[in-house]
PDBQT receptor file of N, H, CA, C and O in Angstrom, charges set to zero:
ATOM      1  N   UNK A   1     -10.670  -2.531   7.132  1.00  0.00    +0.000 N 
ATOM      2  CA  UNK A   1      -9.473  -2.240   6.362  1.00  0.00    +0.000 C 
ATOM      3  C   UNK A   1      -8.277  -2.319   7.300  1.00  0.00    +0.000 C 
ATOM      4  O   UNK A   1      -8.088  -1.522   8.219  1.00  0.00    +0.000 OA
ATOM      5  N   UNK A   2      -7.501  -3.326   6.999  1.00  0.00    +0.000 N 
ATOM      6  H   UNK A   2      -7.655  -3.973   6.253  1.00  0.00    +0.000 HD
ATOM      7  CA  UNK A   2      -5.702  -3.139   7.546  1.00  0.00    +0.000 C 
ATOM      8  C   UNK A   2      -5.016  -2.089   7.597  1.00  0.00    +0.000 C 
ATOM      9  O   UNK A   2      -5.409  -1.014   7.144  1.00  0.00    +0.000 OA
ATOM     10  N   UNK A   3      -4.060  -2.246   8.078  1.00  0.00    +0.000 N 
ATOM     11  H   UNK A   3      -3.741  -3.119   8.446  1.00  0.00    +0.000 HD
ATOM     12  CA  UNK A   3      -2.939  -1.196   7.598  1.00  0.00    +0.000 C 
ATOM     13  C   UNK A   3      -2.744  -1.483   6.439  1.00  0.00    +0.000 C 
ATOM     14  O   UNK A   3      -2.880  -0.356   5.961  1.00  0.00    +0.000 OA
ATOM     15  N   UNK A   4      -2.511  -2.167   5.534  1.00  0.00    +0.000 N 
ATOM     16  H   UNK A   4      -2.401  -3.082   5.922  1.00  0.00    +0.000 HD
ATOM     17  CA  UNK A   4      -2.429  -2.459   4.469  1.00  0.00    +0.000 C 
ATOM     18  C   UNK A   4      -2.906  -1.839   3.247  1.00  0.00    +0.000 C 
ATOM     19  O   UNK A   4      -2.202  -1.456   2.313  1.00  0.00    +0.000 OA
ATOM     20  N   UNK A   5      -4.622  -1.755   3.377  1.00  0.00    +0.000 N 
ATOM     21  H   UNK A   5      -5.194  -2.066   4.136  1.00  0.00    +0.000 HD
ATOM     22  CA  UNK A   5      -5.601  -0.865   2.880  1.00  0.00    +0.000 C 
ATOM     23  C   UNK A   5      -5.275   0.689   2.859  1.00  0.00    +0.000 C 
ATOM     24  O   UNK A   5      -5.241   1.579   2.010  1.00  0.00    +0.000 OA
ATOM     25  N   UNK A   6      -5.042   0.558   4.293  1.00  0.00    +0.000 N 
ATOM     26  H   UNK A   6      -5.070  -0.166   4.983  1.00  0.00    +0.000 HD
ATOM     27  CA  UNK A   6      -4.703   1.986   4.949  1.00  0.00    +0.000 C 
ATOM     28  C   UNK A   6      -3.592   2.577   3.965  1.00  0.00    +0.000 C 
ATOM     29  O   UNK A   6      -3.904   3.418   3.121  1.00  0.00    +0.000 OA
ATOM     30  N   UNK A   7      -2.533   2.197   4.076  1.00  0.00    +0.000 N 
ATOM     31  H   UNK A   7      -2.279   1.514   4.761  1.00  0.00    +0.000 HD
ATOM     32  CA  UNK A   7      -1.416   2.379   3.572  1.00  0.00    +0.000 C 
ATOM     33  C   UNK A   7      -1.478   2.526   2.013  1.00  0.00    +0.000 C 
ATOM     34  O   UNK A   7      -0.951   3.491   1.459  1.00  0.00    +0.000 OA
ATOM     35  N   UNK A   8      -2.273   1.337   1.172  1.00  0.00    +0.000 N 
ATOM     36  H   UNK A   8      -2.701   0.553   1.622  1.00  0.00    +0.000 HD
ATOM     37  CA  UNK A   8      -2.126   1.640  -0.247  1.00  0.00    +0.000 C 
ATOM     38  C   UNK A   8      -3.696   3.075  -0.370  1.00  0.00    +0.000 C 
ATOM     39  O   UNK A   8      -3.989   3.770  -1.343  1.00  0.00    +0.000 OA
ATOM     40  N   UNK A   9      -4.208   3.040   0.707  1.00  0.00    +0.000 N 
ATOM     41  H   UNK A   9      -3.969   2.475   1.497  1.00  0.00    +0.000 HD
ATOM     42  CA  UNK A   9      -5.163   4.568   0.184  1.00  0.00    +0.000 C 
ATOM     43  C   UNK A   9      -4.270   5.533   0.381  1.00  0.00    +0.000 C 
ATOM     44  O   UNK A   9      -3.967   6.134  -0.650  1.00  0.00    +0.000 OA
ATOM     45  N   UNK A  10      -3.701   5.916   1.441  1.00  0.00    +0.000 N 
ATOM     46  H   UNK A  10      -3.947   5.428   2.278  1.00  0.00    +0.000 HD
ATOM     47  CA  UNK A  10      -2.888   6.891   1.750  1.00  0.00    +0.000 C 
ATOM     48  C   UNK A  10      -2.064   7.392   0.707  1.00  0.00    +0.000 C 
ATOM     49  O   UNK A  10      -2.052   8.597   0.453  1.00  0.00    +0.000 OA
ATOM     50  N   UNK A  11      -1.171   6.327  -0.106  1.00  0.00    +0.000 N 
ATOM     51  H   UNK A  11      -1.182   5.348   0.100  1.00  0.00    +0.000 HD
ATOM     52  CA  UNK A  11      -0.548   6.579  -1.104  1.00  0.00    +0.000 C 
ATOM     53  C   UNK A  11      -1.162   7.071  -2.372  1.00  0.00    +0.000 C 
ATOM     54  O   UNK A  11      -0.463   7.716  -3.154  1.00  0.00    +0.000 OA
ATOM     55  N   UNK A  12      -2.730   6.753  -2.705  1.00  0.00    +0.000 N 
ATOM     56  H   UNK A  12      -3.297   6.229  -2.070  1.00  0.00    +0.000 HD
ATOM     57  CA  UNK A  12      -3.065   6.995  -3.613  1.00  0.00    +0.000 C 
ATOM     58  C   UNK A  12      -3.530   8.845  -3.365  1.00  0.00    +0.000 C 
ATOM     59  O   UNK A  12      -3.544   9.725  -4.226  1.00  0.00    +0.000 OA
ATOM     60  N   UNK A  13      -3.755   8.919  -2.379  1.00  0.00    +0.000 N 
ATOM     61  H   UNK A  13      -3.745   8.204  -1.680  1.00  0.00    +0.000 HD
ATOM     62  CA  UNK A  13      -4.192  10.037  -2.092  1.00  0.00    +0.000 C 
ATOM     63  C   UNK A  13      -3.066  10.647  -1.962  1.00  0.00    +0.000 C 
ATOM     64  O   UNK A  13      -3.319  11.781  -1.555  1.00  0.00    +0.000 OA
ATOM     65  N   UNK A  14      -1.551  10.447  -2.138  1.00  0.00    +0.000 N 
ATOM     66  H   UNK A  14      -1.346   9.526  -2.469  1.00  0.00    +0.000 HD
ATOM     67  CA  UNK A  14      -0.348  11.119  -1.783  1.00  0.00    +0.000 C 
ATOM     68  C   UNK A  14      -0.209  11.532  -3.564  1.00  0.00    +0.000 C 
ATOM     69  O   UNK A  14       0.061  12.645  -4.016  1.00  0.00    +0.000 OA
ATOM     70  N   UNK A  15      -0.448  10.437  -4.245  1.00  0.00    +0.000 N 
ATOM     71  H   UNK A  15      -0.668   9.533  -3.878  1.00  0.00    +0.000 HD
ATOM     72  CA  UNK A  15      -0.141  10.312  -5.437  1.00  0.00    +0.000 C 
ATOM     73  C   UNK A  15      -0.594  11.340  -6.123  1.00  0.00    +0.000 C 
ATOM     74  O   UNK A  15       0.192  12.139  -6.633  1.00  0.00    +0.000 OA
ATOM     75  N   UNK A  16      -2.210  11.494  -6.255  1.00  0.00    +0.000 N 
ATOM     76  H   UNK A  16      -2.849  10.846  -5.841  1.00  0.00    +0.000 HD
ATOM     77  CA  UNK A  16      -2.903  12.655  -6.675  1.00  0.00    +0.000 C 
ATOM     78  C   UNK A  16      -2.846  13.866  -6.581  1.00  0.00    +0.000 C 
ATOM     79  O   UNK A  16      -3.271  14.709  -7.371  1.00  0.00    +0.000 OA
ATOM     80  N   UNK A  17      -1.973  14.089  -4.972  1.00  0.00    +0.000 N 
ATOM     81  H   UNK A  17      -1.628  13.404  -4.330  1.00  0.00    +0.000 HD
ATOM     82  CA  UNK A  17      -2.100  15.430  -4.885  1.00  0.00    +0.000 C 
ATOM     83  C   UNK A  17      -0.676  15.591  -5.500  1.00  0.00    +0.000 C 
ATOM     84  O   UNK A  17      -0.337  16.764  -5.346  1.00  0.00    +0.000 OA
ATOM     85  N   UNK A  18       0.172  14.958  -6.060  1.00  0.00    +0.000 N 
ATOM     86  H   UNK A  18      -0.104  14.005  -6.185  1.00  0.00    +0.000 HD
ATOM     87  CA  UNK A  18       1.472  15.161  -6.233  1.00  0.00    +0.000 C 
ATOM     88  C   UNK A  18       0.981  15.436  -7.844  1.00  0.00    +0.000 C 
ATOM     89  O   UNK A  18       1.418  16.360  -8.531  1.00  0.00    +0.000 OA
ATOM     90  N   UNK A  19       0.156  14.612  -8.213  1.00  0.00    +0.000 N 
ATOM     91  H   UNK A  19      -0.199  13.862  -7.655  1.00  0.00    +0.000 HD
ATOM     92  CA  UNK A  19       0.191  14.702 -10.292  1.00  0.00    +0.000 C 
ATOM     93  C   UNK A  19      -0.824  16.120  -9.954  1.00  0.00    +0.000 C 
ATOM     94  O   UNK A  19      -0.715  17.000 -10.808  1.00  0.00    +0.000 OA
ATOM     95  N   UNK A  20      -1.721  16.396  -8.882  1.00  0.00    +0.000 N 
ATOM     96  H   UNK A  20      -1.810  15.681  -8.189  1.00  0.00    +0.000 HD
ATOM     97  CA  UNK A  20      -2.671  17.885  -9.005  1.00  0.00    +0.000 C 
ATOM     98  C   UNK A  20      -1.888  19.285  -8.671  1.00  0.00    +0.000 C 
ATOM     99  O   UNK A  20      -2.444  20.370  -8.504  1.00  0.00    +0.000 OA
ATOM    100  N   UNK A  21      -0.616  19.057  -8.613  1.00  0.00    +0.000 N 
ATOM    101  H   UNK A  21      -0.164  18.176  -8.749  1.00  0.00    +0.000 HD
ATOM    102  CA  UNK A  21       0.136  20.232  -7.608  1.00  0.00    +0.000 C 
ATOM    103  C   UNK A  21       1.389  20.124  -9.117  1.00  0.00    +0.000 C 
ATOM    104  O   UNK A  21       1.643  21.199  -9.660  1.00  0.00    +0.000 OA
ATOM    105  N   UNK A  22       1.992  18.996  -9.611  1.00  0.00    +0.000 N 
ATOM    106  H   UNK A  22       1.786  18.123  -9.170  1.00  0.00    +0.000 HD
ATOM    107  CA  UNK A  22       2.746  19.059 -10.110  1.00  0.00    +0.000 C 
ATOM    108  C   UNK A  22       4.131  18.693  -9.341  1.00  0.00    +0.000 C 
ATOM    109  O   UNK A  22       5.197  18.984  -9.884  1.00  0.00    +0.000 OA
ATOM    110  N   UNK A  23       4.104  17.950  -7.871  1.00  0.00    +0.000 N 
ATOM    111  H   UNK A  23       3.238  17.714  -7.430  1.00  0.00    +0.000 HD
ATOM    112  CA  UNK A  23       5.126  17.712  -7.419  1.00  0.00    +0.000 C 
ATOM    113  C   UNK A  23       5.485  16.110  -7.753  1.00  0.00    +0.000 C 
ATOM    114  O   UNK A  23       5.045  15.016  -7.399  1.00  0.00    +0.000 OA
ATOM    115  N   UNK A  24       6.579  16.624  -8.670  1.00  0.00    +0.000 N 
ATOM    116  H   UNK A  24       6.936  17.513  -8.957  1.00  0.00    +0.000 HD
ATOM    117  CA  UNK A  24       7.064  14.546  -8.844  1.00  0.00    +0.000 C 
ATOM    118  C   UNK A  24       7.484  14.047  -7.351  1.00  0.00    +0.000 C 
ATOM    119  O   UNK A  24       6.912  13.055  -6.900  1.00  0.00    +0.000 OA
ATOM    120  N   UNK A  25       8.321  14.613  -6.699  1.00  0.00    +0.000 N 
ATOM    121  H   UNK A  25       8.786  15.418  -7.066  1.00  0.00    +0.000 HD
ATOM    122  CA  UNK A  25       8.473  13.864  -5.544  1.00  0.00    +0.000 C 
ATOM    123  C   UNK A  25       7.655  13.195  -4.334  1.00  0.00    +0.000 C 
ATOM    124  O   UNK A  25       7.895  12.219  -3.623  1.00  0.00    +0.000 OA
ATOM    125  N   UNK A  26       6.274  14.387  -4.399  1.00  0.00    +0.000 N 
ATOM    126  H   UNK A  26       6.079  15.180  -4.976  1.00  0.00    +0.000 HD
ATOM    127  CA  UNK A  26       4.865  13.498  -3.926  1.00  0.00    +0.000 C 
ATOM    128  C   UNK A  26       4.148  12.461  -4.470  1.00  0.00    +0.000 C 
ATOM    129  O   UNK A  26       3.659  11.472  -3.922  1.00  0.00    +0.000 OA
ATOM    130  N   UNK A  27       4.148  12.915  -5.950  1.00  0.00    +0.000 N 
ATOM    131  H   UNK A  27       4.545  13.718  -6.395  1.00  0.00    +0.000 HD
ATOM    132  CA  UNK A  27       3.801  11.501  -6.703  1.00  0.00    +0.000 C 
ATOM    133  C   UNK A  27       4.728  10.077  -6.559  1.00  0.00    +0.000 C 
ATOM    134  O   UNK A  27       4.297   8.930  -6.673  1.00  0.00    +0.000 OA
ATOM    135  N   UNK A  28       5.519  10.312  -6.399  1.00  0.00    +0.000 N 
ATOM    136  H   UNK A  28       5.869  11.245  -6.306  1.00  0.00    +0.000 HD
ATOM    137  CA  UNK A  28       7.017   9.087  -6.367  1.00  0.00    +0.000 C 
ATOM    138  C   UNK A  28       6.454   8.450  -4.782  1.00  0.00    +0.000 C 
ATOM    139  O   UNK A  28       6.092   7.294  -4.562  1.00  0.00    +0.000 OA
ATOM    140  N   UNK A  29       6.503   9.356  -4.008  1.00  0.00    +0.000 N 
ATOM    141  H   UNK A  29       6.797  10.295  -4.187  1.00  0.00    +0.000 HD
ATOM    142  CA  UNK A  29       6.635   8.852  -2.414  1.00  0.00    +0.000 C 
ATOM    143  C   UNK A  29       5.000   7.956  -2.374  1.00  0.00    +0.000 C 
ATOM    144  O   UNK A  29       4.780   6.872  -1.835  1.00  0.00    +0.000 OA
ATOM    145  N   UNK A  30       3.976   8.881  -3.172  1.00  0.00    +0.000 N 
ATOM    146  H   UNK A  30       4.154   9.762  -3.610  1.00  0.00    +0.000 HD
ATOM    147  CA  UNK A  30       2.630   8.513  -3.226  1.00  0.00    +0.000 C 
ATOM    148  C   UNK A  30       2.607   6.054  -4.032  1.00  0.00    +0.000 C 
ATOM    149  O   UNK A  30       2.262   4.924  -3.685  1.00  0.00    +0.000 OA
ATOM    150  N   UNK A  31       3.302   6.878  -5.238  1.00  0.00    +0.000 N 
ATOM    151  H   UNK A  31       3.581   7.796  -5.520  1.00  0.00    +0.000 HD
ATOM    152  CA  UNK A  31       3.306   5.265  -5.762  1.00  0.00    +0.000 C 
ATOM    153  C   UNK A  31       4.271   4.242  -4.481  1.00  0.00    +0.000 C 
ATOM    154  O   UNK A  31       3.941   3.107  -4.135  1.00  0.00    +0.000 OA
ATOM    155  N   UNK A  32       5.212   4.837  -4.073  1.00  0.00    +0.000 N 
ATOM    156  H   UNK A  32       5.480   5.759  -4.354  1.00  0.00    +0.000 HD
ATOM    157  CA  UNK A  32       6.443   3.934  -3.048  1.00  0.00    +0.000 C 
ATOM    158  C   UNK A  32       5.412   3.370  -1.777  1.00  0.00    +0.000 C 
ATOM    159  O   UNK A  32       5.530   2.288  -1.203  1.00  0.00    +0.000 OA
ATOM    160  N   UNK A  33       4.470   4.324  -1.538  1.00  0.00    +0.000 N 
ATOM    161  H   UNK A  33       4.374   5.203  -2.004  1.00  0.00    +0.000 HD
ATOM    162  CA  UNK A  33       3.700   3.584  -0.333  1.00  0.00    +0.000 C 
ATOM    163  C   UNK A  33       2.527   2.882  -0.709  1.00  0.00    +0.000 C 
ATOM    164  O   UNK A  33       2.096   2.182   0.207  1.00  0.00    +0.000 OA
ATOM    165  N   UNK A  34       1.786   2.836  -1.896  1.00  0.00    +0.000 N 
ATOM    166  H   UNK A  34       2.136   3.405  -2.640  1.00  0.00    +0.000 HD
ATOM    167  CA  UNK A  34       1.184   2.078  -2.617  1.00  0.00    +0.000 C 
ATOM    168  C   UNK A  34       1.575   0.617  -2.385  1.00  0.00    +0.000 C 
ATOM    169  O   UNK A  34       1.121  -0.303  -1.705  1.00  0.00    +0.000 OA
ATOM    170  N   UNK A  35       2.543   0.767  -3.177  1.00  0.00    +0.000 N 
ATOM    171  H   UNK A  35       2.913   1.515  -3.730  1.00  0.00    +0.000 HD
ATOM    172  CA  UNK A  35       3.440  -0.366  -3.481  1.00  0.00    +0.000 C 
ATOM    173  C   UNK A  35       4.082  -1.297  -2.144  1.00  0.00    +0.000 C 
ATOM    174  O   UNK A  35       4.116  -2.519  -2.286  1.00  0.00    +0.000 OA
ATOM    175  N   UNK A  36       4.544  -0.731  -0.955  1.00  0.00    +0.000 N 
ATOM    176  H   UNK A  36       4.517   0.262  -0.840  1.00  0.00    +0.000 HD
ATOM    177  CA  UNK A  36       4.662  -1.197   0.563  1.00  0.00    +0.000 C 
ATOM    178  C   UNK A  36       3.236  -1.657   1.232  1.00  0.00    +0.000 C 
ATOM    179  O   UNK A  36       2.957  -2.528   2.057  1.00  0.00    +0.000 OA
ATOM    180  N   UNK A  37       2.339  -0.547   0.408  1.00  0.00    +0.000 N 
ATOM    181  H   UNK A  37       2.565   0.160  -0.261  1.00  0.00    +0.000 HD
ATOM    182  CA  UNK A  37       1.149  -1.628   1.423  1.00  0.00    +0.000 C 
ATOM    183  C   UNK A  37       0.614  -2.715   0.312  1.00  0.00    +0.000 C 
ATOM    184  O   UNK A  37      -0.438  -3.046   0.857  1.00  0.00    +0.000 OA
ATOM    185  N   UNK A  38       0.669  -3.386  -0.757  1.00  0.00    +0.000 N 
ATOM    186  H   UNK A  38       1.524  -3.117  -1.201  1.00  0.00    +0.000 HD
ATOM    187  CA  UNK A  38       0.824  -4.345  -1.538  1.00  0.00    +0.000 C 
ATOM    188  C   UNK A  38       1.450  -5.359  -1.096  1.00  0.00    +0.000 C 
ATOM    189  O   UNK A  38       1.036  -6.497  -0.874  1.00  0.00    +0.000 OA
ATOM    190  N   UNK A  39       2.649  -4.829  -0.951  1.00  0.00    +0.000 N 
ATOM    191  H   UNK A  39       2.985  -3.904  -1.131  1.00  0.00    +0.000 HD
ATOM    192  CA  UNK A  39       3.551  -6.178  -0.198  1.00  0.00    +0.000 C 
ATOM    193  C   UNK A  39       3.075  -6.306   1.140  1.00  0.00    +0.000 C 
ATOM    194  O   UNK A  39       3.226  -7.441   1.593  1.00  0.00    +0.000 OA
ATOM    195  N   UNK A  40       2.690  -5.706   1.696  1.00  0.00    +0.000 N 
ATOM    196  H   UNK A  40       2.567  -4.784   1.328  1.00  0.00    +0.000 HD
ATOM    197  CA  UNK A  40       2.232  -5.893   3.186  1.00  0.00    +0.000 C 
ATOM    198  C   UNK A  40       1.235  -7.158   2.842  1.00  0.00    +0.000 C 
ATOM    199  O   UNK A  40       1.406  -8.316   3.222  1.00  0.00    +0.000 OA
ATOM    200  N   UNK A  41      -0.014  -6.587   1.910  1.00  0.00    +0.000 N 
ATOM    201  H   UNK A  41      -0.153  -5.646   1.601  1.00  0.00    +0.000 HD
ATOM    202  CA  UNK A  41      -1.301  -7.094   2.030  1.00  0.00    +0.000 C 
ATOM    203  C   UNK A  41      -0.768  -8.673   1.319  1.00  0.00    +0.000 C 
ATOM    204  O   UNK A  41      -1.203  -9.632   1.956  1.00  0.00    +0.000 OA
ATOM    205  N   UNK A  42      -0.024  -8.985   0.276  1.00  0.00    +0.000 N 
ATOM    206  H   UNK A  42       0.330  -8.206  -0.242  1.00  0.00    +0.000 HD
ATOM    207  CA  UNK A  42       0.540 -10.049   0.030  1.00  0.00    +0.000 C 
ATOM    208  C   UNK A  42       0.900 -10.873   1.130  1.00  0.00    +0.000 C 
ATOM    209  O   UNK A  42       0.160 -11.783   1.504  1.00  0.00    +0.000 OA
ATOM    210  N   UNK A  43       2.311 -10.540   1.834  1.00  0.00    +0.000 N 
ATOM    211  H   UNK A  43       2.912  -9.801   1.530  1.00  0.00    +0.000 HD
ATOM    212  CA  UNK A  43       2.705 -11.166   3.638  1.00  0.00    +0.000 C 
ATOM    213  C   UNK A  43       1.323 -11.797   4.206  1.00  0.00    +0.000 C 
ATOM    214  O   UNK A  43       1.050 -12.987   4.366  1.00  0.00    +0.000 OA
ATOM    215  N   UNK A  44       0.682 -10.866   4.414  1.00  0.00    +0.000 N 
ATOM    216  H   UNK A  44       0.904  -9.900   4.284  1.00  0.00    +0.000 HD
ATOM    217  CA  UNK A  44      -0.506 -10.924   5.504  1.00  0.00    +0.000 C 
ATOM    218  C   UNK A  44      -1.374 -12.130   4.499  1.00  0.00    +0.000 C 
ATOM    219  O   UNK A  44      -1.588 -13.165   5.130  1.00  0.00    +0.000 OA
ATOM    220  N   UNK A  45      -1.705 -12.138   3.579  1.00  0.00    +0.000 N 
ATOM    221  H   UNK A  45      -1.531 -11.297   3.067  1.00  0.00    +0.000 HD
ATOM    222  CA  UNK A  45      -2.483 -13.381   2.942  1.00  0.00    +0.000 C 
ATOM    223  C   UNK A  45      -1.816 -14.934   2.929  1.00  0.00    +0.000 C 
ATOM    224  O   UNK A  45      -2.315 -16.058   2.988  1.00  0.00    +0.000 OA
ATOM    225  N   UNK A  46      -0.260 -14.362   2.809  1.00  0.00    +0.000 N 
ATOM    226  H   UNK A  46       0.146 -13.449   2.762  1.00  0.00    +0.000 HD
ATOM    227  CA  UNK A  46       0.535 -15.805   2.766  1.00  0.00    +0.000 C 
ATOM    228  C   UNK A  46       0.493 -16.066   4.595  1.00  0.00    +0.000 C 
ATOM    229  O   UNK A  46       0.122 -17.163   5.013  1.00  0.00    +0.000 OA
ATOM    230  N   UNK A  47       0.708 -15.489   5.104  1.00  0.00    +0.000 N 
ATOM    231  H   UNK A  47       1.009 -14.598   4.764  1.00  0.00    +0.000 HD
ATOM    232  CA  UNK A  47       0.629 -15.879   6.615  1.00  0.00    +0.000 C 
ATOM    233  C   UNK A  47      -0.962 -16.691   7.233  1.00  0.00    +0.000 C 
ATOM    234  O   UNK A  47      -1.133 -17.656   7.979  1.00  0.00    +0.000 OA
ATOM    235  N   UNK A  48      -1.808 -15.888   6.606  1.00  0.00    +0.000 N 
ATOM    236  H   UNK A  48      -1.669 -15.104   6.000  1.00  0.00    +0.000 HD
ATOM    237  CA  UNK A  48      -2.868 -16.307   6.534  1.00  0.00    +0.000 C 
ATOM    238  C   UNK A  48      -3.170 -17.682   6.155  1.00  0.00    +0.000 C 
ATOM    239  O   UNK A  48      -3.975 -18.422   6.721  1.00  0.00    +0.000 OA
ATOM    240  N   UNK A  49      -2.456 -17.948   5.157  1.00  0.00    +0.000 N 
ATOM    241  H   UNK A  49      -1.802 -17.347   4.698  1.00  0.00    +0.000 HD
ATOM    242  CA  UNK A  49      -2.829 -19.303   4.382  1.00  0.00    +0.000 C 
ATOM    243  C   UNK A  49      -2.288 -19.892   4.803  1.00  0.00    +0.000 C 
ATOM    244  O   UNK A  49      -2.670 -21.043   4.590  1.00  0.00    +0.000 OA
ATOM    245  N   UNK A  50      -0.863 -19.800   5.826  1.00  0.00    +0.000 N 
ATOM    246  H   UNK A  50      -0.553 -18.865   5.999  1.00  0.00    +0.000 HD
ATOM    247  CA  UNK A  50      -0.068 -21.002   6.486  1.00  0.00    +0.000 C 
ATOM    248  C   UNK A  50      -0.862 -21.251   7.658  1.00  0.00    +0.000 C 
ATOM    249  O   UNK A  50      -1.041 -22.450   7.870  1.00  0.00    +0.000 OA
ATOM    250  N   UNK A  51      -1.455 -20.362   8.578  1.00  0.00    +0.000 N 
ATOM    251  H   UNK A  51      -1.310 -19.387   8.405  1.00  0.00    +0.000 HD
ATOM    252  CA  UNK A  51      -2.006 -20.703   9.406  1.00  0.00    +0.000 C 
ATOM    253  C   UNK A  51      -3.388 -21.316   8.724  1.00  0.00    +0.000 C 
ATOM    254  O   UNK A  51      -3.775 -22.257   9.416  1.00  0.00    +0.000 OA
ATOM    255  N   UNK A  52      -3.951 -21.163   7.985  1.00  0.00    +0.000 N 
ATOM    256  H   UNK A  52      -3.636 -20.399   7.422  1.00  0.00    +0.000 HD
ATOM    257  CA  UNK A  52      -5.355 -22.180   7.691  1.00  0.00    +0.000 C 
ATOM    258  C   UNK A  52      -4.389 -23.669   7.496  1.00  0.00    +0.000 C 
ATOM    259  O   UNK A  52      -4.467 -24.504   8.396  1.00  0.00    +0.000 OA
ATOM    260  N   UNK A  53      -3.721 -23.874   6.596  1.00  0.00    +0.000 N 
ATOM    261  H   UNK A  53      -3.658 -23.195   5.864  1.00  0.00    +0.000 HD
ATOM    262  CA  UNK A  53      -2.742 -25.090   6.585  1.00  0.00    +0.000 C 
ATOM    263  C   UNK A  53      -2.196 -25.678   7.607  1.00  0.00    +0.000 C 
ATOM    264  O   UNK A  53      -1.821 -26.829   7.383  1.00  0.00    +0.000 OA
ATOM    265  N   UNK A  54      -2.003 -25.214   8.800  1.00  0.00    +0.000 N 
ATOM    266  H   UNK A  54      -2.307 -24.279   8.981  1.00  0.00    +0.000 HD
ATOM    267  CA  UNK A  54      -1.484 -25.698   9.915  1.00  0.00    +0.000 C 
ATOM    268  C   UNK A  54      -2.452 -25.910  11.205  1.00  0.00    +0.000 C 
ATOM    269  O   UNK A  54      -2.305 -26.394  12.327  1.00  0.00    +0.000 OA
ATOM    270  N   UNK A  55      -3.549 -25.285  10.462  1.00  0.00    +0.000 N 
ATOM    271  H   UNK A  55      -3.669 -24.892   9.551  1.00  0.00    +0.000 HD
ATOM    272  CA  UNK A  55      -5.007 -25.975  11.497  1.00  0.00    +0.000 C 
ATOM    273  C   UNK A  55      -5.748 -27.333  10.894  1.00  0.00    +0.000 C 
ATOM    274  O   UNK A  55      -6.693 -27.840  11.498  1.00  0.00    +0.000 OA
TER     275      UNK A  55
């Protein structure tokens, strides 16, 4: 697992404890890093695919 992985578990686990506690602002921060390691893991596949293309 990447940072990537890393990052969208982290969030999910930020997320839960925010909807189990009742804090919207943990839930918010929980989906926001979800969503950053998404785009990460996106980057990292397109980079990926330029370098298979350029070998």
């Amino acid at each position: 697992m990447g940072k990537s992985g890393m990052q969208m578990g982290k969030g999910k686990v930020e997320e839960t404890l925010g909807k189990a506690t009742g804090n919207e602002r943990m839930k918010a921060e929980g989906k926001a890093e979800q969503a950053e390691g998404k785009v990460r893991e996106s980057a990292d596949k397109a980079r990926d695919a330029m370098k298979r293309r350029s070998h």
